[in-house]
Residue, then its C-alpha position, 0 to 999 in steps of 0.5 A: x500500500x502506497x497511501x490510498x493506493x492498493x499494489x497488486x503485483x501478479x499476472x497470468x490466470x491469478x491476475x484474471x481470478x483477483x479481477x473478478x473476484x474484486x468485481x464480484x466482492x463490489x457487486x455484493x458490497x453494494x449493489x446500487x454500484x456500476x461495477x465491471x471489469x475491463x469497461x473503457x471510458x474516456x476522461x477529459x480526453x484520455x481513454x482508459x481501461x481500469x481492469x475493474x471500475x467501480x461507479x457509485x453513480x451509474x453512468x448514463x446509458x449513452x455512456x456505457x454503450x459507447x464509452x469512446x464517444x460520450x465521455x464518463x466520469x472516471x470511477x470513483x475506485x479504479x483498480x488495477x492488477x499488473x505485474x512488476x517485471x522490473x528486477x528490484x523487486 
């Protein structure tokens, strides 16, 4: 942990079944959330593509239907699962 930032160094089949167990934990936790995994979405500008995203406030239709055309807010977690290759660790 990094501040508010959780690091979750792994890859391969572990990195698919911590997703999706993160996504399923939110849709439990509250399920008035838009919780997904792997959605893209556009923030001023940038295109991203949290591999879990959790909204406390929906996006609109339009905009999980065509995320690269109407901009969203950024989720209000964004997780994401990556492995360090970097030889310090």
């Amino acid at each position: 942990m990094i501040g508010e930032n959780l690091f979750i160094k792994i890859d391969g089949g572990n990195k698919t079944d911590i997703q999706g167990n993160l996504m399923i934990s939110g849709k439990i936790y509250n399920q008035n959330w838009f919780v997904t995994q792997g959605t893209d979405c556009v923030m001023m500008g940038n295109q991203c593509k949290p591999d879990v995203g959790i909204w406390f406030i929906w996006p609109t239709y339009s905009q999980r239907h065509k995320p690269l055309a109407n901009p969203c807010p950024p989720p209000d977690v964004y997780i994401e699962v990556f492995y360090n290759r970097d030889p310090d660790r």
